[in-house]
C-alpha positions in Angstrom: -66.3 40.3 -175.8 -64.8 42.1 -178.4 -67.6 44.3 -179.5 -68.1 47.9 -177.7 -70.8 48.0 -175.3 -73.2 50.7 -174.9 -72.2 53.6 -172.1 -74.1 52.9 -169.0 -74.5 57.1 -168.1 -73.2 60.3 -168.9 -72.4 63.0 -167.2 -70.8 66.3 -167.5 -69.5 67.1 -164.1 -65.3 67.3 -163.7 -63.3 65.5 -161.4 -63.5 67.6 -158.4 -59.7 67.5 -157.5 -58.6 67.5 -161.1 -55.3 65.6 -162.8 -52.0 66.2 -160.9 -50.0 65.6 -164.1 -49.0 68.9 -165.7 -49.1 67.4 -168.8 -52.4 66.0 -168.4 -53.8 69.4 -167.5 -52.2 71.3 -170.2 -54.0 68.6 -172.9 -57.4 68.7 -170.7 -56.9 72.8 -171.4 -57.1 72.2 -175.3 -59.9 70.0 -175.7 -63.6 70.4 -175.9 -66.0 69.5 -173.2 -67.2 66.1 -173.0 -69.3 64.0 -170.9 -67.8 61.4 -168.8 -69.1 57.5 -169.6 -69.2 54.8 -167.2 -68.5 51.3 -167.4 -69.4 48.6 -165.1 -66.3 46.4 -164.3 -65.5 44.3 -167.4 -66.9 46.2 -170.1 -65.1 47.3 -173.2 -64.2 50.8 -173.9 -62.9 50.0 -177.5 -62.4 46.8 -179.3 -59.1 45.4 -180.8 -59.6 46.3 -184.5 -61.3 48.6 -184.0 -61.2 52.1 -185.9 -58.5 53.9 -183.9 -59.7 58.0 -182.6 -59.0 60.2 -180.0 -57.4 59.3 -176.3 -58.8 59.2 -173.1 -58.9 59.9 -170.1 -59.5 58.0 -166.6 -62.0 60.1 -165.0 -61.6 57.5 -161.5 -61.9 53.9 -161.5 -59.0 51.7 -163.4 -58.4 50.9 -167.1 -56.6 47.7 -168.3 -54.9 47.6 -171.8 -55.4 43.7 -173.4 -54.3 41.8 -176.4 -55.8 38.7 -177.3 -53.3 36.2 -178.9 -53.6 34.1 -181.7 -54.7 31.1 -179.7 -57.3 33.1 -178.0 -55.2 33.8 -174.4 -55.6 37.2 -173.0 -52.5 39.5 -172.4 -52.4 42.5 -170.4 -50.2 44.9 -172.0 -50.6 47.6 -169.3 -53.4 49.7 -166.4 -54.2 53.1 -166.5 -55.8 54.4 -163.4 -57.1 58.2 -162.3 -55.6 61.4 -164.1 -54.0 58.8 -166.6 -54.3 59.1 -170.3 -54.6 55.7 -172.8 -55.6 55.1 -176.2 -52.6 56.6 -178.2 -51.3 53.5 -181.0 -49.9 53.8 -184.3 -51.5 53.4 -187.0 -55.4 53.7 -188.2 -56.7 51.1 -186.0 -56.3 50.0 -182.4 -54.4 47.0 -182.1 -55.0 46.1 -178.0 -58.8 46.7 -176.4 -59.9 48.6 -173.5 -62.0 47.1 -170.5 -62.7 48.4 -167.2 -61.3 46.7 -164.5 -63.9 47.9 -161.8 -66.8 50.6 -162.2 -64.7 53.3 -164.1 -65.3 56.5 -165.5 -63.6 57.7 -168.7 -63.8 60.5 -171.1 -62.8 61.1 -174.6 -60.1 63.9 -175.4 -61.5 65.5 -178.6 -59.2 68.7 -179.3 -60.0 72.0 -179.7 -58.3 72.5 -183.2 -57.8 70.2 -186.3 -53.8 70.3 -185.5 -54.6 68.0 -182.0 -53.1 67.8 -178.8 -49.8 69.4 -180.0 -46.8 68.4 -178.0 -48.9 67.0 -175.3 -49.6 64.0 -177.4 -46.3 63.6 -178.2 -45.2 63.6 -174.3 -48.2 60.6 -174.3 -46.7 59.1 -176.9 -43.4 59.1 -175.8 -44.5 58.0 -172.3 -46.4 55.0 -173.7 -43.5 54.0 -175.2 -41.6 53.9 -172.3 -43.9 51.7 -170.4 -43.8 49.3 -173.3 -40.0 49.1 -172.8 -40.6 49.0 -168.9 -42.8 46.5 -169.4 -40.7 44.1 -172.0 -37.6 44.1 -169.6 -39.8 43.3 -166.8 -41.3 40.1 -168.8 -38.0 39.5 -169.8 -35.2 39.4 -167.4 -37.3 39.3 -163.8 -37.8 36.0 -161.4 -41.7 35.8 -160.5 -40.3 38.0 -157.3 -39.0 40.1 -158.7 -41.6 41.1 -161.4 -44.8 40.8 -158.5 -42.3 43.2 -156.4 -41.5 45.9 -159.5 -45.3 45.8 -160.1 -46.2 47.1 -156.6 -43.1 49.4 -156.1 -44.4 50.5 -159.6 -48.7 51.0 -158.4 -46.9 52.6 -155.1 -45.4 55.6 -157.3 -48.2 56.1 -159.5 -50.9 55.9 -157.0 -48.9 58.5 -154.9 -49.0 56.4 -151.7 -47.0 56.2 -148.4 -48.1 52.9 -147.8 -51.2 51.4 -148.5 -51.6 50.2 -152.1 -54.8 49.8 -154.0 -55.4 46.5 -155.7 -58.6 47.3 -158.3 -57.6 44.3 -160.6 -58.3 40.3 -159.7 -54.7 38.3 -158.8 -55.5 36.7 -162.4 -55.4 40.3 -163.9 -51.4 40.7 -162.2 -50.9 37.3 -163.6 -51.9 38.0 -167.3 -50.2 41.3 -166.8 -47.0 39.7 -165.2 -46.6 36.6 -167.3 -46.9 34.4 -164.5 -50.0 32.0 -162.9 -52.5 33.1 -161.0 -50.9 30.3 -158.2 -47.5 32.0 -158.5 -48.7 35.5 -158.3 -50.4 34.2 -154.7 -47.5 32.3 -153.6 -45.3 35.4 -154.1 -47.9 37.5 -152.4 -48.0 35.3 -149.6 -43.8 34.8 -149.1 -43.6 38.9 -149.0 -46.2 38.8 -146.3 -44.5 36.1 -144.4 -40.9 37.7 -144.5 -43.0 41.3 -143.5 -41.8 43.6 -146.5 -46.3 44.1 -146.9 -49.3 43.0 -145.0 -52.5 42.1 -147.0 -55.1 43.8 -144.9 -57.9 42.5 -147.6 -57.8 41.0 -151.1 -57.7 44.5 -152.9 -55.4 46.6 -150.9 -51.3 45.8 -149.8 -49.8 47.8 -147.1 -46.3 48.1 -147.5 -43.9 47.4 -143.9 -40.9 47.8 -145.5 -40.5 50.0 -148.8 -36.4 49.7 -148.9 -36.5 46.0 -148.8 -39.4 45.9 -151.6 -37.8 48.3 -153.7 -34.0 46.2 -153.4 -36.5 43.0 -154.9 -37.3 44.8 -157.3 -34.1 45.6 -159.1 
């Protein structure tokens, strides 16, 4: 699993709407053209160990960010999903791997000059980082409501929605991602829809009836 696959396609033609993130933009503005690789759902983007190199960039389709752990379980450290930029660790190697989640499309970030990305790495960096911290106090001091909650208030703001969340990832994937069993991350699923706070129109898409309440569960 942990060797990179071959690229199904390539493609030079741009998102046609283009990041949202200034940030994002400014770094797509210093970097050379390159084509755009897709992956069919489960297939590695770059292996843990791996030689560590430039970032990239979700083109559409979600990335999720995975450790394996000494004993062999799987850990989800993070997802990355359209106009999102991951790849950025320290050091000379790349300590997590990269899979698709579903049928993705990502492209490297090779920059124009030998100096890189410049203070738009940094602002990566320094998001990243965040996340991690985010992401440890979530593990840490949250009830299995409250994490499943913070996780969909969290996809709600990033995905720019009103109401209707996108689930790309399997309930296992939330679970590995949550620190919590696949059982509990249904159950929990299942007692928001039954006190109305979201409505689970299919298995990859929450609607959200009541934001306030959602966003009071989730600290």
């Amino acid at each position: 699993m942990l060797t990179q696959l071959n690229h199904l396609q390539t493609s030079n033609t741009p998102t046609p709407t283009g990041p949202h993130d200034a940030v994002v933009r400014s770094m797509l503005a210093n970097t050379r053209p390159c084509a755009v690789s897709f992956y069919h759902p489960n297939e590695v983007i770059y292996a843990q160990g791996e030689t560590g190199g430039p970032l990239y960039l979700v083109e559409f389709g979600t990335v999720r960010i995975c450790r394996l752990t000494a004993d062999g379980r799987r850990q989800i450290n993070s997802f990355h999903f359209a106009g999102e930029v991951f790849g950025f660790e320290p050091g000379g190697e790349h300590r997590n791997y990269a899979e698709s989640v579903d049928n993705a499309g990502v492209r490297l970030l090779r920059p124009n000059a030998d100096n890189g990305l410049g203070a738009n790495e940094l602002a990566i960096a320094l998001r990243t980082l965040s996340r991690i911290q985010d992401h440890l106090l979530l593990l840490g001091r949250m009830n299995a409501s409250e994490k499943v909650a913070a996780f969909l208030v969290d996809l709600l703001d990033r995905q720019d929605a009103v109401r209707f969340i996108d689930l790309s990832m399997q309930r296992s994937d939330i679970a590995d991602y949550l620190g919590l069993t696949f059982e509990t991350v249904s159950r929990v699923l299942k007692l928001l829809k039954d006190s109305g706070v979201i409505r689970l129109p299919s298995v990859s898409q929450v609607e959200v009836m009541n934001q306030s309440a959602l966003v009071r569960l989730a600290g």
